[in-house]
C-alpha positions in Angstrom: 24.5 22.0 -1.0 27.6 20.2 -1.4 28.9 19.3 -4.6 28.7 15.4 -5.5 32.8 14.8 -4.8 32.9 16.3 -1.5 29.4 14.3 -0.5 31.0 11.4 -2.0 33.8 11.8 1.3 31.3 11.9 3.4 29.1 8.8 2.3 32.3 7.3 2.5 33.0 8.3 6.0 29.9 7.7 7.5 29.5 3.7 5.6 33.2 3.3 7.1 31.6 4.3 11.0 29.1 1.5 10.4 30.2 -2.0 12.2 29.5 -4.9 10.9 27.5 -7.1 13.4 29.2 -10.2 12.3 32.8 -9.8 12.4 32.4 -6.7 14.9 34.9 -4.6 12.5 33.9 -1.6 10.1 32.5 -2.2 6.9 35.6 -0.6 5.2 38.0 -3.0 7.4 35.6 -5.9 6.8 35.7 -5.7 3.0 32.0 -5.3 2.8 32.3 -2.0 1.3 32.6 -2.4 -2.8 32.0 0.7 -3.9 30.0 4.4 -3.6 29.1 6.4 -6.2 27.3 9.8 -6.1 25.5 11.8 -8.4 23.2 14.9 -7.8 22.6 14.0 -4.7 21.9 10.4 -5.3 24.1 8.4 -3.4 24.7 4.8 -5.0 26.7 1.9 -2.0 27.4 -1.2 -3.3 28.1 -4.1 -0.9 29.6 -7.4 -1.0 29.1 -10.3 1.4 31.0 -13.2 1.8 28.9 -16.9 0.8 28.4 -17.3 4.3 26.8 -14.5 5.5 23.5 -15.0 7.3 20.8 -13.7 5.7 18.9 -11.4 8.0 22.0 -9.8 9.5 22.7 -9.0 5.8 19.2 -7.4 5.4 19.7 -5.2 8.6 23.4 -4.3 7.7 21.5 -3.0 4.3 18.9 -0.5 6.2 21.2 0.3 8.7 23.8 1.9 6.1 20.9 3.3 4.4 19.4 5.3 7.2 22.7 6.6 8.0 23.4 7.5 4.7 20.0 9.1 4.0 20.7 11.2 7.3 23.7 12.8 5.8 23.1 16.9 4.1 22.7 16.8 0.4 21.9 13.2 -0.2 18.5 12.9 -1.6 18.3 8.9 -2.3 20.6 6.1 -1.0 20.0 3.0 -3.0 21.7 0.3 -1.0 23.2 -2.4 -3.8 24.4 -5.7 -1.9 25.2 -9.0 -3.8 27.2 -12.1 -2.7 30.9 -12.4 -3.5 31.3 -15.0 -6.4 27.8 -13.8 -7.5 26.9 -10.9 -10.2 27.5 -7.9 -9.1 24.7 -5.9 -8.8 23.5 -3.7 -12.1 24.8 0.3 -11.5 21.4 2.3 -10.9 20.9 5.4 -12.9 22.3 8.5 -10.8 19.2 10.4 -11.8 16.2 10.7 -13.7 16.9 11.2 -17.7 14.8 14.1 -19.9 11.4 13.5 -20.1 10.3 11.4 -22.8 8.6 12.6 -26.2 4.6 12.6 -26.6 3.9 9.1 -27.0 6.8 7.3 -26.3 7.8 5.1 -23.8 11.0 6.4 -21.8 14.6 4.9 -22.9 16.0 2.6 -20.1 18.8 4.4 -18.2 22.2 3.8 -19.3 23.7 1.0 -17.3 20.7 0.0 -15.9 19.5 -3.5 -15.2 19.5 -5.8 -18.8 16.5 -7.7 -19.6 18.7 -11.1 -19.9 20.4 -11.0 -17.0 19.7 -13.4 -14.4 17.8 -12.1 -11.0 19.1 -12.6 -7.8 15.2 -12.5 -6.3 13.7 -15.2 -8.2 11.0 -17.3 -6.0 11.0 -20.7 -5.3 7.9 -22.7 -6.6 6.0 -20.0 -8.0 5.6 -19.8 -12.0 5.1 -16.2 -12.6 4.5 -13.1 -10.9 2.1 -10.7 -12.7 1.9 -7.0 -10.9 -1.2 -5.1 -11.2 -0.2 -1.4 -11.2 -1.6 2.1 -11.5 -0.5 5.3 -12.1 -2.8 7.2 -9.4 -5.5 5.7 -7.0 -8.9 5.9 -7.2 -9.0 3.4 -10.6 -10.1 -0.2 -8.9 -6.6 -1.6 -9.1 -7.1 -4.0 -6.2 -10.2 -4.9 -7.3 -9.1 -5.7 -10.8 -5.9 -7.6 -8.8 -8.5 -9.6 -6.6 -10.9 -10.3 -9.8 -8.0 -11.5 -12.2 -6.6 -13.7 -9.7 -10.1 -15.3 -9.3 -10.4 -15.8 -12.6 -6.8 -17.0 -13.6 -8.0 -19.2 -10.8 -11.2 -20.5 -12.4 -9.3 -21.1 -16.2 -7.7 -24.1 -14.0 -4.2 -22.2 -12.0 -3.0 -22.4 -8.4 -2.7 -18.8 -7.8 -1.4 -16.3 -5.0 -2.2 -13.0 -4.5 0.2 -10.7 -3.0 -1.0 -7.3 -1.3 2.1 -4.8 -0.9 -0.1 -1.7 -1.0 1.4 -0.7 2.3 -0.4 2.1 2.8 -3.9 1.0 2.3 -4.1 -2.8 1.8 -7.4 -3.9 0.5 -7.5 -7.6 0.2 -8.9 -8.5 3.8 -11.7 -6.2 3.1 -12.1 -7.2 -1.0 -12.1 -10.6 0.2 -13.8 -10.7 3.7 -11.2 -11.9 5.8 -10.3 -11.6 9.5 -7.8 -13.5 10.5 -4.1 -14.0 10.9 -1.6 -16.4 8.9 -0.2 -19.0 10.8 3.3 -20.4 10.8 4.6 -23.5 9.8 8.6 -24.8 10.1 9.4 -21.1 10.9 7.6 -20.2 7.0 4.4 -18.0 7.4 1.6 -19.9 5.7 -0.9 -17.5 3.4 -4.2 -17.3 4.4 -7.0 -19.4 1.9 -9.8 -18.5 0.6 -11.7 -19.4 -2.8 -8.6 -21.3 -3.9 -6.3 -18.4 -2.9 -2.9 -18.4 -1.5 -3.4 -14.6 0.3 -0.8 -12.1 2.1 -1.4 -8.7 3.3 -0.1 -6.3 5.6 -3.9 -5.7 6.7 -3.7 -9.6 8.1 -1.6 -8.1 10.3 -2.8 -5.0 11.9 -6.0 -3.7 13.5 -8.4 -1.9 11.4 -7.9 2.1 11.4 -4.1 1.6 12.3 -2.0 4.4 10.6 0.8 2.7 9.0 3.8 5.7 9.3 6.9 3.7 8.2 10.0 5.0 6.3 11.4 3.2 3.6 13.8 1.0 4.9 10.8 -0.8 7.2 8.9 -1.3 4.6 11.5 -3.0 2.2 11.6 -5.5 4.9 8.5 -6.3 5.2 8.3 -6.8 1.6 11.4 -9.4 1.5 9.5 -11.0 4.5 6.0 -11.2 2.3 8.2 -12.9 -0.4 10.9 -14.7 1.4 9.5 -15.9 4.2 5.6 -17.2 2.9 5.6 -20.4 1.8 4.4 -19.7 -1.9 5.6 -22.8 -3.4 3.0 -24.7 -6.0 1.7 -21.2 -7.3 1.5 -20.7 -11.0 0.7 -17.3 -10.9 1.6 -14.6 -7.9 -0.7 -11.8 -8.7 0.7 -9.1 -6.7 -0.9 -5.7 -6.1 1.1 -2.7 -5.7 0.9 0.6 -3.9 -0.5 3.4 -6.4 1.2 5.9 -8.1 4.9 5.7 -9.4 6.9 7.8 -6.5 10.4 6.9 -5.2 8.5 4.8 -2.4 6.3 2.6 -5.3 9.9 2.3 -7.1 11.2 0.9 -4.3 8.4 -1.7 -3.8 8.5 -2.3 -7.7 12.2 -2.9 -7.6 11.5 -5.7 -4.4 9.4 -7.7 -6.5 10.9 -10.2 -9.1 8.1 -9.5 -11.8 7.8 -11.4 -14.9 5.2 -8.5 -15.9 3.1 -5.8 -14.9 -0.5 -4.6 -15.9 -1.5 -1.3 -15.5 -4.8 -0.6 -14.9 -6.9 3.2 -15.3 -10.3 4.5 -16.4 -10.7 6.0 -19.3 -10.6 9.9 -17.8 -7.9 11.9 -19.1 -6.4 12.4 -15.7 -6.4 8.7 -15.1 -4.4 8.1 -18.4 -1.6 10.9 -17.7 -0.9 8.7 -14.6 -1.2 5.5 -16.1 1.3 6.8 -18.9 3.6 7.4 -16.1 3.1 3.9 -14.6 4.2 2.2 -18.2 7.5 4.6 -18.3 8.1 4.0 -15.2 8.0 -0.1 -15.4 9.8 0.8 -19.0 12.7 2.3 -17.0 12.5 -0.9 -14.1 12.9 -3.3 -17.4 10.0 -4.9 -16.6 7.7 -5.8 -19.6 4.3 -4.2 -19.3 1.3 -7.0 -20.6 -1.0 -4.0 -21.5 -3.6 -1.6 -20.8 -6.6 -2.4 -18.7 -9.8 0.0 -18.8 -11.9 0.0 -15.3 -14.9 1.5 -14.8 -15.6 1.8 -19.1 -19.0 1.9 -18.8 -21.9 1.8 -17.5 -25.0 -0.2 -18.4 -28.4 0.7 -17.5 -29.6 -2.2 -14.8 -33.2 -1.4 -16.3 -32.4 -2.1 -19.7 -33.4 -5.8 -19.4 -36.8 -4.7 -18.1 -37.4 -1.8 -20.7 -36.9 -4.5 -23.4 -39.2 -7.0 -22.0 -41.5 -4.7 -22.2 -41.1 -3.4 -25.3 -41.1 -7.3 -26.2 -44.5 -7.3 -24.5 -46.3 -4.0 -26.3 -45.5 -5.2 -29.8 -47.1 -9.0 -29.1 -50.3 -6.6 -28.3 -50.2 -4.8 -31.2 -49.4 -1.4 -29.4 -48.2 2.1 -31.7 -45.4 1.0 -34.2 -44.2 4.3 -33.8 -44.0 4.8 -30.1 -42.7 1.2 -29.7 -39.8 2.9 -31.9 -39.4 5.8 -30.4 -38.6 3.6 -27.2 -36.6 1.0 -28.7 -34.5 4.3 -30.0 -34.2 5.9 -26.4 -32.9 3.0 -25.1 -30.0 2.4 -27.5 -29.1 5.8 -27.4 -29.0 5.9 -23.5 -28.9 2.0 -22.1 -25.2 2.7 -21.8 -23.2 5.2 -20.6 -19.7 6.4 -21.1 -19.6 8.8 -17.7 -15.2 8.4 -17.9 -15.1 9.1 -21.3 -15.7 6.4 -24.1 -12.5 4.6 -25.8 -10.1 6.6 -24.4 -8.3 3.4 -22.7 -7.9 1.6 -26.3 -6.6 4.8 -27.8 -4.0 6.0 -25.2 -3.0 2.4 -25.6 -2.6 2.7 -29.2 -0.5 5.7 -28.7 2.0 4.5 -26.1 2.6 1.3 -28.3 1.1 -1.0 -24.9 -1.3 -3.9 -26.2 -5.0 -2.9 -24.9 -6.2 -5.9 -22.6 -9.7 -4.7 -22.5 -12.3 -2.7 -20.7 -14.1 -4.0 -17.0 -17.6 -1.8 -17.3 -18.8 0.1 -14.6 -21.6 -2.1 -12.2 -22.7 -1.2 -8.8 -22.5 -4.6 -8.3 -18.8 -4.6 -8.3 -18.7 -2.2 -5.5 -21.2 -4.2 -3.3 -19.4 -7.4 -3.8 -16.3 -5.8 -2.7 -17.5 -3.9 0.4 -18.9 -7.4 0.9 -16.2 -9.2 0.9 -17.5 -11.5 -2.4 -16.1 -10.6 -5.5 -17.9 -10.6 -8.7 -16.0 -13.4 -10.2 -16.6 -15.4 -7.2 -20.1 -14.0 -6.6 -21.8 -13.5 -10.4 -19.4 -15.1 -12.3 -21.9 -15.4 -15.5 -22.0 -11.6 -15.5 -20.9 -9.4 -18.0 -18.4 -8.3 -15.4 -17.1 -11.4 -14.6 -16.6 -12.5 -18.0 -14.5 -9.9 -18.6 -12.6 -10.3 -16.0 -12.1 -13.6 -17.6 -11.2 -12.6 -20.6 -8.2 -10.0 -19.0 -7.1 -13.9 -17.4 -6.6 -15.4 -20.6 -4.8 -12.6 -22.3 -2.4 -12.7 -18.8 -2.3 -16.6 -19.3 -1.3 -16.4 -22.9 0.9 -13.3 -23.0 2.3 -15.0 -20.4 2.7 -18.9 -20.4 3.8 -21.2 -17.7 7.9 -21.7 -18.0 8.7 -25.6 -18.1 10.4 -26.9 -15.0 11.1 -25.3 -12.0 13.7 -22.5 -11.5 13.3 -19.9 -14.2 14.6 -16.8 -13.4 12.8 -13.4 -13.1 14.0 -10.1 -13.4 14.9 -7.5 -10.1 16.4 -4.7 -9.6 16.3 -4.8 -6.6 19.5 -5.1 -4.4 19.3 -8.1 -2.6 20.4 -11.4 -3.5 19.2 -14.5 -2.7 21.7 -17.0 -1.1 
């Protein structure tokens, strides 16, 4: 492999063969070309566009140098960094992954990396905050804790949107029981309704049992085109449900997203929670604050349980054995509920990474058939015990984080656009 200075010529070389498609000159000629860093194997291009310079030739410009950079021998990553002259420059990205962190503690931000009180250049119009629901592996009920808790915020009184960016297997349409395609409006895409819901998702889009084999640069547009280009505006909250697992394509997608905060959701089984450790670091590293812990699937309650003790109610008015009527009562208290994850084990790996614990969602077969139904539980039962803790998880979200007064407050990105 080359070594970083002699890869840095030929980044270098091969950004200066691209043309720019507005002023028909190279980028190097053109001034577009700020500056390229590389280091082990990461290769790092900053851009800067004049105030003029339409928007979706921009955007194109910005995948076009990165597939041709990502092409190149010995370059690993190409993180594309554009901003608008006059503007910030974008934040330097770390060249590479720091040492792993000690037991137990979150990982250090990279040096130079994005600062919490900098301004973002992704902010969206109209909408009060955007609250990502995250996890560290699949498998844990994140889209249906994203569907649920958007319900919910949406029953404590909110305008809320929900946002489905898990590319590679979008759930909403199917969560929610919906077959149709946006419309458009003034050349903004208009999100589907339903329950009160502002909705976007890829799966609007395509047929079912379509493959989606896309590389990175096609699917960072059709994230900017989920955010950009739907009309969002009058949201409070965007509840936006990301792609599982914390790879260099779920960075990516992270880093498109100007979140306000992020949720991470597991079970409480000890493979669940060594991923869901990784999904706080790596929001820790994004510098975007993490609300908390959220325990799916924490246990499970007995659907007979109810009837057991109606009839226990029913032998002692008859005066039946004292002592068998125990032994029952005892039986059904030690096994009414069931831990089959593990029991806790959510609160306490909270505990240890220093994340507030935003509760536990217990494990009901109705959950599942209200999502294969398309009616979720908060919109279906929503005076269940499910439901109500799906309510509860609102309000934490709600009061951890409040509506900003007036219109225009920033949110963080790291993401390398910038909006003009």
């Amino acid at each position: 492999m080359a070594d970083d200075m002699t890869l840095k010529g030929d980044v270098i070389d091969a950004a200066s063969a691209i043309v720019d498609p507005v002023s028909g000159e190279s980028l190097l000629d053109a001034h577009l070309l700020e500056e390229v860093e590389v280091a082990d194997g990461v290769a790092t291009i900053k851009l800067a566009f004049p105030k003029d310079y339409p928007k979706d030739a921009r955007w194109d410009l910005e995948d076009t140098v990165a597939d041709a950079i990502e092409a190149l021998d010995g370059v690993t990553e190409a993180r594309i960094m554009g901003h608008i002259e006059g503007g910030a420059p974008p934040a330097a990205a770390p060249a590479a992954p720091g040492p792993a962190p000690g037991a137990g503690a979150p990982a250090a931000p990279a040096a130079g990396g994005p600062q919490k009180d900098a301004a973002s250049p992704g902010a969206l119009d109209g909408v009060g905050r955007v609250i990502a629901v995250a996890s560290g592996k699949g498998g844990v009920g994140k889209s249906t804790v994203a569907v649920n808790l958007a319900l919910a915020l949406k029953g404590l009184g909110f305008s809320v949107g929900l946002l489905d960016i898990d590319i590679y297997g979008p759930s909403v349409p199917t969560l929610l029981g919906i077959n149709e395609r946006p419309n458009v409006h003034n050349r903004r895409i208009v999100p589907v309704e339903k329950a009160g819901l502002k909705l976007m998702s890829l799966g609007f889009l395509m047929d079912d049992d379509t493959p989606v084999i896309w590389r990175g640069p096609i699917v960072t547009g059709i994230i900017r085109q989920f955010l950009q280009d739907v009309d969002w505006a009058g949201t409070d909250y965007l509840i936006v449900d990301l792609p599982p697992g914390t790879g260099d394509a779920q960075l990516s997608l992270a880093q498109t997203v100007p979140v306000d905060a992020a949720v991470v959701v597991t079970t409480p089984s000890e493979l669940a929670l060594v991923d869901a450790a990784r999904g706080l670091r790596m929001f820790d590293t994004l510098n975007i604050e993490v609300l908390g812990l959220v325990e799916n699937m924490s246990s499970y309650v007995w659907p007979g349980a109810e009837a057991v003790r109606g009839a226990v109610d029913t032998l002692k008015s008859t005066g039946a054995d004292a002592g068998a009527v125990a032994a029952i009562e005892r039986a059904l208290e030690a096994h009414g509920e069931a831990w089959i994850f593990g029991r806790d084990a959510g609160r306490r790996e909270a505990e240890r990474l220093g994340t507030p614990f935003l509760g536990s969602i217990p494990l009901d077969e109705t959950v599942r058939e209200g999502g294969d139904n398309g009616r979720p539980i908060v919109l279906d039962q929503p005076n269940s015990l499910v439901a109500s803790a799906f309510s509860n998880l609102a309000r934490a979200v709600s009061d951890a984080k409040p509506l900003p007064e007036g219109e225009g407050t920033p949110k963080r990105s790291v993401f390398s656009f910038t909006k003009s």
